[in-house]
N, C-alpha and C positions, 0 to 999 in steps of 0.2 A: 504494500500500500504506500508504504513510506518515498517510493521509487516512482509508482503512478503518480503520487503526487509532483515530483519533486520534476518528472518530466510533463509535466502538464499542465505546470505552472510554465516552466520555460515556454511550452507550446503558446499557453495564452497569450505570454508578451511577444511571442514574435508574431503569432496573427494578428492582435492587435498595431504591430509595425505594418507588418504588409498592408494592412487594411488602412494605413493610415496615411499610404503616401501615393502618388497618381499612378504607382506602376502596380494595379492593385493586383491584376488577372497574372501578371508573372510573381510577381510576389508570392501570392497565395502556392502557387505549384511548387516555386525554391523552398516555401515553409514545408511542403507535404511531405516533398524528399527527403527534407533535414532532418527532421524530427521523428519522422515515424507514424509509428500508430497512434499514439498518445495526441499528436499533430490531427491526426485525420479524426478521431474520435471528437476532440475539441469543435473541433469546424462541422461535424456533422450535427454535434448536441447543437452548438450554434443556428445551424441551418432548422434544425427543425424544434426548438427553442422559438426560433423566428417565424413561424407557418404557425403554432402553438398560438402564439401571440395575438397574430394576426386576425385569424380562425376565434379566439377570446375578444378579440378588440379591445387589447389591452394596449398603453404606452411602452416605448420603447426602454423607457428607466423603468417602468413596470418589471416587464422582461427581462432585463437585465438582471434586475433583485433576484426574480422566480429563477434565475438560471444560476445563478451561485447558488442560491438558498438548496438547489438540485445538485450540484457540485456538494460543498459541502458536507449534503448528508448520505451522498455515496461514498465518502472517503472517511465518514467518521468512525471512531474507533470502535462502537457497536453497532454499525450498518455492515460496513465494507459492500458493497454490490455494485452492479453496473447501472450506471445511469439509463440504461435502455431500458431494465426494469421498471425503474421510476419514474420515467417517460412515457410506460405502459399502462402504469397507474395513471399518470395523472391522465391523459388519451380516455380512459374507461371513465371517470369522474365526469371529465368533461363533456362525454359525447350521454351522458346520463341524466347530468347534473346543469353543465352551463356555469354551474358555480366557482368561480377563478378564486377565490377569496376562502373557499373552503381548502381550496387545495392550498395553496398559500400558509395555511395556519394548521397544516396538516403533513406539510412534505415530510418531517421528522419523525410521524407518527406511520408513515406509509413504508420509510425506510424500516424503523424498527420492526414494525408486522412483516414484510415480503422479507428482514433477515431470519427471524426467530422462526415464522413457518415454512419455510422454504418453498412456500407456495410464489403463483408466477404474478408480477405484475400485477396485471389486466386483472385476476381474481380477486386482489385484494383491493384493485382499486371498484372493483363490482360491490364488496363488500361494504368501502368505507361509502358508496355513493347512497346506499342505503339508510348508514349510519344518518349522512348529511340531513337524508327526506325527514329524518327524527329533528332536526335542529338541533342535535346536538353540538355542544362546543368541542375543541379541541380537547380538552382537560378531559371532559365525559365520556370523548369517543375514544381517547387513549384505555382509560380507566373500562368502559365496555369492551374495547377486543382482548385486554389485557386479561378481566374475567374469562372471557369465552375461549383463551389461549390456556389459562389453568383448569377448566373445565375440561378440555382435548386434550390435557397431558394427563390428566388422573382418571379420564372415563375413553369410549371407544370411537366417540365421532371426535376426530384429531383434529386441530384448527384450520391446516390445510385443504380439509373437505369443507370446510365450513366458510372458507376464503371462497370456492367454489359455488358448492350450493346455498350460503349464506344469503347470497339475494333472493331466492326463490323462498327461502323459508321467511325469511324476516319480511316478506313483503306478503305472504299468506296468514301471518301471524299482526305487524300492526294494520289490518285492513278491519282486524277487529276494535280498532280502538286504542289496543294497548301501545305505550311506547315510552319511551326513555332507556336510560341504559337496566334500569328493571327490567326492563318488559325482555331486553336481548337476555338478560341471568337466565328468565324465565324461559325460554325460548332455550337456550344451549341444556340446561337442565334436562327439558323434558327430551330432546333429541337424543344425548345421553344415557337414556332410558331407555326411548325407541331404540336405538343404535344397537342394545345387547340383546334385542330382541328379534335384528332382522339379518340378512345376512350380509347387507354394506350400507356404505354411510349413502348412497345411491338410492338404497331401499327405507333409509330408514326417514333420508327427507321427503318423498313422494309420501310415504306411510302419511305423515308429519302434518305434509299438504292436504291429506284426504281429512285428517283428525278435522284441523280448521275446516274443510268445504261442508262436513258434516255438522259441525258445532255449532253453523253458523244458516243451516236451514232451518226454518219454523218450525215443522214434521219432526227435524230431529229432537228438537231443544225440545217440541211438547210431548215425546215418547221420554224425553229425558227426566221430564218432570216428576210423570208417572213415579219413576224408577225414585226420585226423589232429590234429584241433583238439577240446580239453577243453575244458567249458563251465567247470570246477569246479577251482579250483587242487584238486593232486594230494594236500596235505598237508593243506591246512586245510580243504578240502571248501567252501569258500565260493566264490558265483561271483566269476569274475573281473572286471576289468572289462569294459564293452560295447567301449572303444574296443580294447584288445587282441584281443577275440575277433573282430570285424570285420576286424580287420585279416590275421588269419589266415586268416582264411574267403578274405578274397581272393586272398592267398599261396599257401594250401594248394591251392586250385582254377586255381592257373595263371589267374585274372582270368577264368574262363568262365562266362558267366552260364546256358549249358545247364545247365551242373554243378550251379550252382547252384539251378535248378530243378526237380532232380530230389530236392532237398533240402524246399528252404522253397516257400513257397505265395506266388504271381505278386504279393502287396504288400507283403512281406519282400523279394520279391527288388529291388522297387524301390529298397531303400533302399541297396542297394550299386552301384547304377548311377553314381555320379560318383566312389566309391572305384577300382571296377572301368576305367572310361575313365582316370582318374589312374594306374594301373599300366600299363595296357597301352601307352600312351605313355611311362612313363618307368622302369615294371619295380621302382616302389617305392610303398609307400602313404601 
């Protein structure tokens, strides 16, 4: 790293030379050859740094900050990665999001998630565009992946899946209402759950996605009622959590997965299959 740097800084001041005097178009090619990769890498971030920009309708001193601030936190001592990573992230925010300003206040927190899960770019930055639609701040959206990264090292859906399929669940999940960086706890939790139940973290967000499409029909909520379980606290009318109402669902039905069938549709009901074997063995959830 210490070497990347150290050549790529030299890189900087001599494009900035070439770029800075009439003979740009030779200039630019004597730097290419001079310097190497570190030279070409520099000029290309540049190059598409600069389409970034433009594509945002951002200023040019804008761009310039976003591009260090980009620098910087690929070569910091807990990122180290390539900037084309981080490029990928931001690419995915933006063509999601539009939000320049999220990414801005976030480039630190996008390095540290794409180093820790070794997940790619693009998925984290799918992930964090999600986060955004939450309004959460920087501080909160650190502090939520940061949960949902020790929820994947101690249970079975690993955060790198969840970089992945992370949009698709958190977008069938706050569609109900719920959100903050709670509602993501609640959300990685019950997946968690599903995950030892199914046989990939593939299966276990589809599972995930049917719970929500079920939870959240009339038909279903009023066979649910029957059974004795509210989708919707009583007072505030908002849902509740997922992990609460799961957990009922198992209680209330005596752990039977007939019951349960006669409820939700055959890839909802998978996803209470390791909740369901956890009671019936020890009679608690």
């Amino acid at each position: 790293v210490e070497v990347f740097q150290s050549r790529a800084a030299s890189a900087i001041k001599k494009v900035d030379q070439a770029f800075s005097g009439l003979k740009t178009a030779a200039g630019a090619i004597g730097v290419s050859f001079s310097v190497g990769s570190a030279a070409r890498e520099i000029i290309n971030l540049d190059a598409k740094m600069t389409a970034f920009g433009t594509t945002m309708n951002m200023s040019a001193e804008r761009v310039n900050k976003l591009k260090q601030s980009l620098f910087d936190t690929s070569v910091a001592s807990n990122v180290k990665i390539g900037t084309d990573e981080l490029m990928a992230a931001m690419d995915s925010i933006a063509e999601r999001t539009g939000d320049a300003e999220f990414i801005e206040a976030n480039m630190r927190n996008l390095g540290i998630a794409i180093r820790a899960t070794g997940a790619a770019g693009s998925d984290i930055g799918g992930l964090y565009s999600e986060i955004q639609k939450m309004g959460l701040s920087a501080e909160e959206a650190a502090t939520a992946v940061s949960t949902l990264a020790v929820q994947g090292n101690n249970g079975a859906f690993v955060m790198k899946d969840l970089a992945s399929l992370g949009p698709r669940t958190i977008a069938a999940y706050t569609a109900t209402g719920r959100s903050g960086t709670k509602a993501l706890v609640e959300m990685g939790a019950a997946l968690q759950v599903i995950r030892r139940g199914t046989g990939s973290s593939e299966q276990a967000a589809t599972a995930f996605e049917a719970v929500m499409r079920n939870l959240t029909s009339p038909d279903k909520q009023q066979k649910l009622k029957l059974l004795g379980v509210e989708v919707r606290d009583g007072l505030t009318k908002e849902f509740r959590p997922i992990t609460e109402i799961m957990t009922e669902i198992v209680e209330k039905s005596g752990g039977s997965l007939e019951t349960l069938g006669t409820i939700f549709d055959s890839e909802a009901v998978r996803a209470f299959n390791s909740a369901i074997g956890e009671y019936q063995k020890t009679g608690v959830v």
